[in-house]
C-alpha positions as CSV (number, residue, x, y, z in Angstrom):
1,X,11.1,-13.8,72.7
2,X,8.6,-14.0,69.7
3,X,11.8,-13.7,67.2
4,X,13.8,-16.6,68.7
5,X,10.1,-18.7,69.1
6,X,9.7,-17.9,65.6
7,X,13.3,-18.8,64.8
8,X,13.3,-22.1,66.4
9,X,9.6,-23.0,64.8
10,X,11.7,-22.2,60.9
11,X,14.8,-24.5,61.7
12,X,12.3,-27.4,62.5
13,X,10.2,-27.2,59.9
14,X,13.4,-27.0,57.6
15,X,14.7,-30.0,59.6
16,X,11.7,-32.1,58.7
17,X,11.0,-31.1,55.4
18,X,11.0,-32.8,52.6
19,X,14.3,-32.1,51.0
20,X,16.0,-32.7,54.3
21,X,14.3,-35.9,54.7
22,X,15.2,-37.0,50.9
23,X,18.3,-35.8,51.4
24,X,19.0,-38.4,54.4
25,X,17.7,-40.9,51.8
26,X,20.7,-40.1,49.6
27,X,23.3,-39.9,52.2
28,X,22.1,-43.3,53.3
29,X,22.6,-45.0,50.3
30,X,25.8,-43.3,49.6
31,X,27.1,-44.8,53.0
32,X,25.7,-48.2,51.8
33,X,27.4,-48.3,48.5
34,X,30.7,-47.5,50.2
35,X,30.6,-51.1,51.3
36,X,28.8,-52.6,48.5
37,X,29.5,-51.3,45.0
38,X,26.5,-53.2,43.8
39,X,24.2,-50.9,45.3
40,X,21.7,-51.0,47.9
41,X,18.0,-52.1,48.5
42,X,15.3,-50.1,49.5
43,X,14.7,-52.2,52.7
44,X,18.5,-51.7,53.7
45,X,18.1,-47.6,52.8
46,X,15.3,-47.8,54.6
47,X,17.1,-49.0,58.1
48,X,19.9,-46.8,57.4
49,X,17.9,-43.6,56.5
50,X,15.2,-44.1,59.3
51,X,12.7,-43.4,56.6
52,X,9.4,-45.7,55.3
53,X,10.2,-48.3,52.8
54,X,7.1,-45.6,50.7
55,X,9.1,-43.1,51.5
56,X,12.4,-44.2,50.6
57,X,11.2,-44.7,46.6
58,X,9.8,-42.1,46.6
59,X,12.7,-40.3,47.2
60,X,14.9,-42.5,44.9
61,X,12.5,-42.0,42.2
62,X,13.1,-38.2,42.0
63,X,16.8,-38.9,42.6
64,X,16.6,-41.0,39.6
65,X,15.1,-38.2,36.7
66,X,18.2,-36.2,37.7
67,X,20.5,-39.3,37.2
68,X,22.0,-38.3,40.9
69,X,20.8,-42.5,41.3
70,X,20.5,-45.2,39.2
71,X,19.1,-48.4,39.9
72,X,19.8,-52.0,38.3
73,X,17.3,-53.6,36.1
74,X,18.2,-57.0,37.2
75,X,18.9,-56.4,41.3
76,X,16.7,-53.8,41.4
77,X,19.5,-52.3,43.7
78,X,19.9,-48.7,43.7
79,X,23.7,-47.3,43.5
80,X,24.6,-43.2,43.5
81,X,24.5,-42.6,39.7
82,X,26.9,-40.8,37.1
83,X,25.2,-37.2,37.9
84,X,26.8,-37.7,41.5
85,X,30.3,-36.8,39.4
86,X,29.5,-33.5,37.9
87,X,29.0,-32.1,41.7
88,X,32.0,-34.2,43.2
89,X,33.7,-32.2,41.0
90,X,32.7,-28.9,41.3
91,X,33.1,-29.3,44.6
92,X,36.5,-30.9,44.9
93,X,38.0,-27.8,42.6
94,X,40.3,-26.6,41.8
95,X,41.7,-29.4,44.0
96,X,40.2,-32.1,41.6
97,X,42.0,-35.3,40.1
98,X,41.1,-34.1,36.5
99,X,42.5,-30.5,37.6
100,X,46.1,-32.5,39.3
101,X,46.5,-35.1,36.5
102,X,45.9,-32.6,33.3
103,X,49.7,-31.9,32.6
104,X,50.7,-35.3,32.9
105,X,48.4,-36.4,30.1
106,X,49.5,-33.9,27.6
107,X,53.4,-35.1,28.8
108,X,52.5,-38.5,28.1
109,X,50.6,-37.4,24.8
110,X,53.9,-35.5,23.9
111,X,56.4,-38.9,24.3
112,X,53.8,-41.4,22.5
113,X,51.5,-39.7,20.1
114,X,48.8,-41.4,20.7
115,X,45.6,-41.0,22.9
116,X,45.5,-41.0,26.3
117,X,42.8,-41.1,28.8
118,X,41.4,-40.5,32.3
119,X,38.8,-42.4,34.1
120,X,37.2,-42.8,37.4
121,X,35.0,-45.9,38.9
122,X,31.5,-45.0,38.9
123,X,29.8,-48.3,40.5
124,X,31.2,-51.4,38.5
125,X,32.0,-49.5,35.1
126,X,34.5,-46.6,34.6
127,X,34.0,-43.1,33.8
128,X,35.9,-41.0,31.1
129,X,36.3,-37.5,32.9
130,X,39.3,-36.1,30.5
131,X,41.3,-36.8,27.1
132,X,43.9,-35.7,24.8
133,X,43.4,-36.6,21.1
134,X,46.2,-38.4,19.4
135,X,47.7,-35.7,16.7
136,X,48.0,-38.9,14.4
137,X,45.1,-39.0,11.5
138,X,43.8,-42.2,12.4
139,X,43.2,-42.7,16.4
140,X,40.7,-44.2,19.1
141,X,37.5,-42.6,18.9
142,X,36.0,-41.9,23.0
143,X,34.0,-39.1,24.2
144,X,34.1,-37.5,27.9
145,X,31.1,-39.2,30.6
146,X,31.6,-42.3,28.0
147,X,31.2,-45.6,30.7
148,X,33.0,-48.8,30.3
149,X,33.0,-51.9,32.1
150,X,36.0,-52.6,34.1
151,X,37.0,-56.4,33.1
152,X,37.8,-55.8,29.6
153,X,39.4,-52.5,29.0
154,X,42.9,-51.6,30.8
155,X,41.8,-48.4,32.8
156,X,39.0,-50.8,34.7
157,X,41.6,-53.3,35.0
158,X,43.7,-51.1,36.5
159,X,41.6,-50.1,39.0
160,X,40.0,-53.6,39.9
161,X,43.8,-54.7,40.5
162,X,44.2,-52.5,43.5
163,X,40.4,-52.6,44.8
164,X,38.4,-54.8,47.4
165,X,38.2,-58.9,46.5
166,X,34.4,-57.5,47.1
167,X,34.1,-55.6,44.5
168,X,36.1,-58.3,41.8
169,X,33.0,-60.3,42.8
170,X,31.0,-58.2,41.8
171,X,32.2,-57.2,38.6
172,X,32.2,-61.0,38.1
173,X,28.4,-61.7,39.5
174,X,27.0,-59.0,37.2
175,X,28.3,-61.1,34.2
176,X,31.3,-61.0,31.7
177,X,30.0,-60.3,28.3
178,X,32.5,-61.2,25.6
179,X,32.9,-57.9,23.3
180,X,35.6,-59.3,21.2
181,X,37.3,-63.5,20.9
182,X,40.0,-61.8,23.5
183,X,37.6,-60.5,26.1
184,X,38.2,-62.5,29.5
185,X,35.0,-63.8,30.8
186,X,36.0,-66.2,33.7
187,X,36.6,-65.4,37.6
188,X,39.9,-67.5,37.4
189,X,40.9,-65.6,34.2
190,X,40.1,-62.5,35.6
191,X,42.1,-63.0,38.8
192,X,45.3,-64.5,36.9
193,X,45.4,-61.1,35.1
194,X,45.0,-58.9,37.8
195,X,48.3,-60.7,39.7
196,X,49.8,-59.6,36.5
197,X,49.3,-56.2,36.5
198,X,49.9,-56.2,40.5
199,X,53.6,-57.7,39.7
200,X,54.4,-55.6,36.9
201,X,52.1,-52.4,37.6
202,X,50.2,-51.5,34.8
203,X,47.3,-53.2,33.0
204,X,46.9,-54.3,29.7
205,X,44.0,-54.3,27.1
206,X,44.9,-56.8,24.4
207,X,41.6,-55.9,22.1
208,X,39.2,-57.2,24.9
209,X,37.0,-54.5,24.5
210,X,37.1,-53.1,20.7
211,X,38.7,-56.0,18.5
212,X,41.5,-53.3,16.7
213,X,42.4,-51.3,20.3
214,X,45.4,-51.8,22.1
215,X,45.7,-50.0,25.6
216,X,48.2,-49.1,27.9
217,X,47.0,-48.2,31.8
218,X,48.2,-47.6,35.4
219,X,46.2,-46.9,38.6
220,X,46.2,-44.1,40.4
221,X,46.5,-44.4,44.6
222,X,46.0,-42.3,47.3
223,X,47.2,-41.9,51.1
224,X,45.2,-45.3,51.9
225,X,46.7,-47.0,48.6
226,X,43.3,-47.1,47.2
227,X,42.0,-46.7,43.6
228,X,41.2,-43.2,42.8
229,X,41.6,-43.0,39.2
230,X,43.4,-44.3,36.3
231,X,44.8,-43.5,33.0
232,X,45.6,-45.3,29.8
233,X,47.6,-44.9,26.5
234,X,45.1,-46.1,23.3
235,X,45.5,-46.7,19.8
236,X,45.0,-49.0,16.8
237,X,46.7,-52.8,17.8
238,X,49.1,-52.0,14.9
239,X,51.0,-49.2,16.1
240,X,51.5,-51.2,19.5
241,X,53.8,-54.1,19.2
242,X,54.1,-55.7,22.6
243,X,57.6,-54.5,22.7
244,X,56.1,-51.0,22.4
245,X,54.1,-52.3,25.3
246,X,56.5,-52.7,27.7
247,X,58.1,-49.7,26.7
248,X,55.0,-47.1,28.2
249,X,53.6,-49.5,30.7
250,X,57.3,-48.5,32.0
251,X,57.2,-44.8,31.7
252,X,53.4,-45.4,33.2
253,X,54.1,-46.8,36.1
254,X,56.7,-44.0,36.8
255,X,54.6,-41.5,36.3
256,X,52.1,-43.5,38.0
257,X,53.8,-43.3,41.0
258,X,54.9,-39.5,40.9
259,X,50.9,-38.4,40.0
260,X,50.1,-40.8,43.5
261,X,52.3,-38.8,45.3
262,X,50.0,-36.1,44.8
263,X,47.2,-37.2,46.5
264,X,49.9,-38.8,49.4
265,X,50.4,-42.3,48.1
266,X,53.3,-43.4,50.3
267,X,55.0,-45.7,47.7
């Protein structure tokens, strides 16, 4: 009788510790962000969590020197941050997107020579989780856990095509900044382009982002037709005539909808 008192005494200190308590912090704002990719604020983390407003930044606080949150300097909203991704994908191997998608990338580096990438949202940028260099000398320079914004490059794009109308807004609320003359920095714009790639299923950066890049880039859709990843073709604007264009948004597309057969896209 004095083990199982003992017992029961350990599981509810455990279940109001610290940890467990922070923990429901994190989970609440993960649940919160799943409706609002701008984040959350602490009063609304609060209500979900069931923990003080004090509390709740506290918590956050620690979360943030780990980078498992981040928080925006002008909303002062908190969102899960980039750290969140290492663990999502330890845990989702060797079942992982990167893991599924790897051979395609290297058969698509194989046809076109060129770069070619694979990203992930992560709030309202993208996330560079795997590469293959182009063999060519001169090519796109990127690095893995490099974040973009979504409006201007063709991976976002992609992604924002097939997304929520909510989160379009707000991509546009946070601001367009204009990186190159081509970089699209109106709603109306925006929305115009994202029909595009909709009718003709794959997205196009025409040097929006870095003046002398050219990408190619298709979505990638699961079971619910939703946005999982993305991947793009890249090189220098010279070696990609629109013709050229046309010709591997084509073979993207395809093997667009072949990769989101693996993860039960219906077509």
């Amino acid at each position: 009788m004095t083990r199982r008192i003992a017992a029961k005494s350990s599981k509810d200190k455990v279940a109001s510790s610290t940890v467990v308590k922070a923990l429901r912090v994190l989970q609440a704002l993960a649940d919160l962000c799943d409706d609002s990719p701008e984040g959350a604020s602490v009063s609304r983390i609060s209500a979900k969590s069931g923990e003080s407003p004090s509390s709740v930044c506290k918590h956050l606080a620690a979360f943030q020197q780990y980078g498992l949150v981040e928080q925006d300097p002008f909303s002062e909203r908190y969102r899960i941050g980039i750290y969140a991704l290492r663990l999502s994908t330890l845990a989702l191997k060797p079942m992982s997107i990167r893991d599924t998608v790897s051979p395609y990338l290297r058969k698509i580096a194989d046809r076109v020579g060129e770069t070619i990438h694979l990203v992930v949202r992560d709030g309202l940028r993208v996330v560079y989780i795997d590469k293959v260099e182009s063999s060519k000398t001169i090519r796109m320079h990127s690095e893995i856990g490099l974040r973009n914004p979504m409006y201007c490059t063709g991976v976002g794009k992609a992604i924002l095509a097939y997304s929520p109308a909510s989160l379009v807004d707000a991509v546009v609320a946070e601001g367009m900044t204009p990186f190159t003359p081509q970089t699209i920095v109106s709603r109306s714009a925006l929305l115009e382009e994202l029909e595009h790639i909709r009718s003709r299923g794959y997205a196009v950066d025409n040097c929006e982002h870095e003046s002398e890049v050219r990408c190619v880039a298709a979505p990638i859709l699961n079971h619910l037709k939703e946005p999982i990843a993305s991947f793009s073709v890249s090189c220098p604007k010279w070696r990609l005539s629109d013709e050229r264009v046309t010709e591997i948004g084509e073979m993207l597309t395809s093997i667009s909808a072949e990769i989101s057969g693996r993860f039960g896209y219906p077509g």
